[in-house]
C-alpha positions in Angstrom: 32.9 -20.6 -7.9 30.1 -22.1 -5.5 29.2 -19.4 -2.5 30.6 -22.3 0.2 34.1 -21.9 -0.8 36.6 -20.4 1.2 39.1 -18.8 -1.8 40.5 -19.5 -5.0 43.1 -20.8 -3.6 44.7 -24.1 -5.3 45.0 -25.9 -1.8 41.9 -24.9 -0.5 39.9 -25.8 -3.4 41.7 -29.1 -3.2 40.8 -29.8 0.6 37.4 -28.7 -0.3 37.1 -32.3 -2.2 40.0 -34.0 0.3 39.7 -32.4 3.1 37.6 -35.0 5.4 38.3 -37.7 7.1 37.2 -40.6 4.3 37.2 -39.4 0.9 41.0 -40.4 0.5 40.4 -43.3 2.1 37.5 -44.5 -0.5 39.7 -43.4 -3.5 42.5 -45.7 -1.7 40.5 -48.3 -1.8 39.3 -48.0 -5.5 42.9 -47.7 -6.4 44.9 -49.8 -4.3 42.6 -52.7 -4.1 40.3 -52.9 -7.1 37.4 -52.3 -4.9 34.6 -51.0 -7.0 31.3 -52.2 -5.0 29.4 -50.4 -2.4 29.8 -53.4 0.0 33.5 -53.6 -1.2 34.3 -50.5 0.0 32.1 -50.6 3.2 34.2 -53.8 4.6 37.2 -51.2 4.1 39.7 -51.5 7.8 38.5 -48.5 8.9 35.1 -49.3 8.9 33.3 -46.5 7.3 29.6 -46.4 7.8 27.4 -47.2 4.9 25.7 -43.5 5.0 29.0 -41.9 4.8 30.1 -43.6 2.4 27.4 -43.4 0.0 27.8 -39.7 0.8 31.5 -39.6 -0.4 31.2 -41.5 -2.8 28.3 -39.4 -4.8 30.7 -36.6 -3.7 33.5 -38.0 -6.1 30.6 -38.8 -8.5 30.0 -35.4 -8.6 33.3 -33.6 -8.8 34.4 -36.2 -11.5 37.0 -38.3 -9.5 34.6 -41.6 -10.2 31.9 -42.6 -12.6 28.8 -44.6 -11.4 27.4 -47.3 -13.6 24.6 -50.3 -13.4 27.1 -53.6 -13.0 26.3 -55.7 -15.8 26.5 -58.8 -14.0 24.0 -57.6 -11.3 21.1 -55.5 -11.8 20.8 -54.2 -8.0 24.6 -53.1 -8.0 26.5 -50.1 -9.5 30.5 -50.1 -10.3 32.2 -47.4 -9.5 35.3 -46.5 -11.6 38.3 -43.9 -11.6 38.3 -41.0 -14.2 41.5 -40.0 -15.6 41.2 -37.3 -12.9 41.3 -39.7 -9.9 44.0 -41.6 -11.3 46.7 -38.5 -11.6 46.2 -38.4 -8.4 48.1 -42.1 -8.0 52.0 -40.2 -7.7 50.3 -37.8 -4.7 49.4 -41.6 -3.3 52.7 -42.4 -3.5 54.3 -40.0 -1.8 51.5 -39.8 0.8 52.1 -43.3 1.8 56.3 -43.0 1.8 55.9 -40.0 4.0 53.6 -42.0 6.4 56.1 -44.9 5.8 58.7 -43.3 7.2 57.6 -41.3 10.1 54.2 -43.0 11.3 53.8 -46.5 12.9 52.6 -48.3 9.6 52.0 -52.0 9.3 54.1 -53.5 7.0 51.2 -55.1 5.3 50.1 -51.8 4.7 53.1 -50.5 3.7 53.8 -53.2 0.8 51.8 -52.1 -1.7 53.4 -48.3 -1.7 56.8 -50.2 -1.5 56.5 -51.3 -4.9 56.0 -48.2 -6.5 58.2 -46.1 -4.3 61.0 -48.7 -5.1 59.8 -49.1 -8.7 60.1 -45.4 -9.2 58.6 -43.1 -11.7 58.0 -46.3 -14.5 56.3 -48.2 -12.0 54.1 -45.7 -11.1 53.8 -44.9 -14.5 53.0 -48.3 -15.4 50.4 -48.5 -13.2 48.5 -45.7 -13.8 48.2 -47.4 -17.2 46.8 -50.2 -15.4 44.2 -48.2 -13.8 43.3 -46.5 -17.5 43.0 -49.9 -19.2 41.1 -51.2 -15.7 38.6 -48.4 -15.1 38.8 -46.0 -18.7 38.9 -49.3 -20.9 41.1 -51.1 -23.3 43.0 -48.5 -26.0 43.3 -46.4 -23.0 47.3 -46.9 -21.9 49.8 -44.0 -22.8 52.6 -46.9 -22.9 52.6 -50.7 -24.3 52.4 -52.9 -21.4 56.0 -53.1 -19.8 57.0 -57.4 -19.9 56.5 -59.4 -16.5 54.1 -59.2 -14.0 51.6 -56.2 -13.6 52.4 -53.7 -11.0 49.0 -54.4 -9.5 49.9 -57.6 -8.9 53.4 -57.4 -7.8 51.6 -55.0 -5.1 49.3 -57.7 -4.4 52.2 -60.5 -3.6 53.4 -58.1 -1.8 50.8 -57.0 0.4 50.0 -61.2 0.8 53.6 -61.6 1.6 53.7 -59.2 4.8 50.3 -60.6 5.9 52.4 -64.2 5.7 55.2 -62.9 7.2 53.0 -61.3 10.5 51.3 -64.5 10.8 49.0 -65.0 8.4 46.1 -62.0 10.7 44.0 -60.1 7.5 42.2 -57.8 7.7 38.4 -57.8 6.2 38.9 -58.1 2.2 42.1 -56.4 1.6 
């Protein structure tokens, strides 16, 4: 156990990783929107500051939530990607989001995405966690075949476009 932490405790050792103000926010972001870019994730909505954000995200780096790796297609970029480890944390997303659903203010358009696995239930979510594998872990990587009809990713993404459309066509920077 480093000398820093608090306890044992499953919680605590959890918010030691969670417990700030962005890192949930930067693994939203990797998992919600397919951002895996520095400058991706720096035009986030909440406007994170770049030094922050490169601290967080060598943070996650470090406690194995994402890998870092030289983007083929650029050689002055790195993609980031989920480990297995980030993406079981896709069902705590879930019910993070319906709980903020129901009792916060939430913009619909913000609230589309989570609609679609909430209402989807434990397959969808299922289904696209395997996404996330085949996405971020590589092909071979799935624990099911690929269910027929669209992917959940982008049934969350018509979704998400379809409450912009409906509140007037306002988006926010690269969501």
């Amino acid at each position: 156990m480093r000398k820093d932490m608090r306890s044992t405790c499953p919680i605590n050792l959890s918010l030691e990783i969670f417990g700030d103000r962005w890192t949930l926010l930067v693994l939203r972001d990797v998992i919600f929107t397919g951002a895996r870019h520095f400058r991706e994730l720096l035009n986030g909505p909440e406007r994170i500051s770049s030094n922050i954000l490169a601290d967080r995200l060598a943070q996650l780096v470090e406690h194995g939530l994402l890998t870092k790796a030289e983007d083929p297609s650029h050689r002055q970029k790195v993609v980031y990607s989920l480990t297995e480890q980030a993406i079981q944390l896709v069902p705590v997303f879930v019910q993070l989001g319906a709980w903020g659903t129901r009792y916060l203010p939430v913009g619909d358009e913000y609230a589309a995405r989570g609609e679609v696995l909430a209402t989807g239930g434990p397959a969808a979510v299922a289904a696209f966690m395997d996404e996330l594998r085949e996405a971020h872990l590589g092909p071979g990587t799935r624990r099911q075949p690929a269910p027929a009809g669209p992917a959940i990713a982008a049934q969350m993404q018509a979704a998400y476009t379809a409450a912009l459309d409906r509140a007037g066509g306002r988006r926010p920077a690269s969501r």
